[in-house]
C-alpha positions in Angstrom: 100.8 76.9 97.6 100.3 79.5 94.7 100.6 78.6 91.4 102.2 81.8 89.4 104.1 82.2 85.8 107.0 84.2 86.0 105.0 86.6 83.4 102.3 87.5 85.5 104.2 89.6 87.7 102.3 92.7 86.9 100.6 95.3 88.5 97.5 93.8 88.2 98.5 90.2 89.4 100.2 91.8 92.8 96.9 93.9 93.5 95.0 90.5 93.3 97.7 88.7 95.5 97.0 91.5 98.4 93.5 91.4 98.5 93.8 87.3 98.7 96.2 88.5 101.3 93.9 90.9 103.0 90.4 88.4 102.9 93.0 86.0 104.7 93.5 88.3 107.5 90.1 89.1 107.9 88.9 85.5 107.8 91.5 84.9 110.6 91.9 88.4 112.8 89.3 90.3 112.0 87.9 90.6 115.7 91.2 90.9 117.3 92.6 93.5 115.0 89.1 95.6 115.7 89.7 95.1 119.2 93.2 96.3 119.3 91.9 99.2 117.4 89.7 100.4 119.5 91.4 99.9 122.8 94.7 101.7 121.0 93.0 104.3 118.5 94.7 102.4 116.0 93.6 102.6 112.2 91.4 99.6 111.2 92.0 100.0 107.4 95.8 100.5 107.7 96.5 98.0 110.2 94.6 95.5 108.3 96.4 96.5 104.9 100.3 95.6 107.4 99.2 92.3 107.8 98.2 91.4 104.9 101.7 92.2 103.4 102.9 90.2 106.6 100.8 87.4 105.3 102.2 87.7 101.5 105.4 86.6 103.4 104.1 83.3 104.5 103.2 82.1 101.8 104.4 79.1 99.6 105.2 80.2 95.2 105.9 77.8 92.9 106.9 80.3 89.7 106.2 78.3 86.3 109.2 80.5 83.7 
């Protein structure tokens, strides 16, 4: 669960969610995602970057207004 005040909504504060986002798929997928990359000639960097927004999805917010 992620703890977040309704204020810190900013630019900044949904930068640092993604990268959370994107060190969680890379903790978890890493090696499959390379793999599918290189057997499809898919883009490592981008495909990485899709699940991590897939990930922001998941996850449990409690907002603090």
């Amino acid at each position: 669960m992620i703890h977040l005040n309704f204020s810190h909504l900013t630019q900044e504060m949904q930068e640092e969610l993604l990268m959370m986002a994107r060190e969680h798929v890379e903790h978890l997928y890493k090696d499959s995602i390379q793999s599918y990359c290189d057997k499809n000639g898919g883009n490592h960097e981008k495909l990485m970057d899709e699940e991590a927004i897939k990930m922001l999805y998941t996850y449990d917010y409690v907002f603090n207004i």
